[in-house]
Phi, psi and omega in degrees: 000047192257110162298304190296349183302119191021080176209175228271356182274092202227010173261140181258158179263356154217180193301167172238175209246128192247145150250116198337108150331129171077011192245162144341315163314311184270004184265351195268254190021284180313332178278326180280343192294304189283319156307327169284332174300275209304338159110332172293070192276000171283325182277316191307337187277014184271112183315116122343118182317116169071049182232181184306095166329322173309299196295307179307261195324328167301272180321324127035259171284307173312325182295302175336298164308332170308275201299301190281354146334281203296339180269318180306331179284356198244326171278350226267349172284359172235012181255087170216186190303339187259297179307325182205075195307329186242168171258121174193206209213085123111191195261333178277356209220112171229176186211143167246162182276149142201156193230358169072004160264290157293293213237109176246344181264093174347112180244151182272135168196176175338132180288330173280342185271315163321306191268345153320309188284298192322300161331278181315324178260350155290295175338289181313306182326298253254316132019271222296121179262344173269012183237331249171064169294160167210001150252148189312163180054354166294109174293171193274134179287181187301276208308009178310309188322254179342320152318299178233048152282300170308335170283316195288008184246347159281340176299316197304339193269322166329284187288347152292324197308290212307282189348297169287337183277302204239033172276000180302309192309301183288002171237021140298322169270019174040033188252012172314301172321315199280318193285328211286298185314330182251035192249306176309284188326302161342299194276331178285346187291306203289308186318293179322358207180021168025059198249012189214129192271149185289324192313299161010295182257007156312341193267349174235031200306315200290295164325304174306275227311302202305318183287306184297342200279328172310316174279007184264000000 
């Protein structure tokens, strides 16, 4: 279920975070892989019988961060500073960074520099072996949940941003079918397992229904 294999968009806009081979991680990936294969993306989000909530949402989260890498690299020449001063999803909705560490007061800026700082620092989360195990039997801290709610609900402002901003660009490079699909997955991922406050998700309110009302 690689959208991208041999189409011509493989660049990505930050590295991408692989999960070790041969680890627990990687057969539940292989397992969300084959199930997203069957076409059913309400049953692929669904936790695999006796396995970890945590380990599910991780593994994940990592893939997620994989894609909207890849679909933001595919934009990103029409994602600049002139094009897009601010960061935002629509005329109502802008967003300023802070990551509560570096930037603990929310600054405004530039939509590549916004999803620049976002990127890197969900990457370091993801890093973080002490957030993000990724050997076996290394337990999930408390604070996993929230940890990673919170990227998936900054990953999410990535794809309004695209949605709102770029969607000509992406459907000049015909990868609409490619964003709509891992956009679904996504939301039904976050929905199965309520890890995104609905307020969130306005700037793309109209789009989820229309993507769940196909599947009902």
């Amino acid at each position: 279920f690689s959208f991208v294999s041999g189409s011509r968009s493989s660049k990505t806009f930050k590295p991408k975070k692989n999960i070790p081979e041969g680890s627990h991680q990687y057969e539940l990936l292989k397992h969300a892989e084959a199930t997203l294969g069957s076409g059913n993306l309400r049953q692929a989000v669904m936790l695999p019988e006796g396995e970890d909530l945590n380990e599910w949402i991780a593994v994940n989260t990592v893939d997620f961060f994989n894609q909207i890498n890849m679909l933001y690299g595919t934009i990103t020449e029409f994602c600049t500073e002139a094009s897009c001063p601010v960061m935002s999803a629509g005329p109502r909705y802008e967003y300023h960074w802070a990551d509560g560490t570096n930037i603990k007061k929310p600054i405004k800026c530039s939509a590549p520099k916004y999803i620049d700082y976002l990127m890197t620092w969900v990457q370091d989360q993801l890093d973080d072996e002490t957030l993000f195990p990724s050997k076996i039997g290394v337990p999930f801290p408390k604070n996993f949940m929230s940890v990673a709610k919170t990227i998936l609900k900054r990953l999410f402002r990535v794809y309004a941003h695209i949605y709102h901003q770029h969607f000509d660009s992406v459907m000049r490079l015909q990868e609409e079918a490619h964003l709509n699909t891992s956009f679904k997955h996504f939301i039904f991922f976050v929905q199965e397992f309520n890890l995104i406050d609905r307020r969130e998700l306005a700037p793309l309110q109209e789009l989820i229904e229309k993507l769940g009302s196909k599947d009902r």
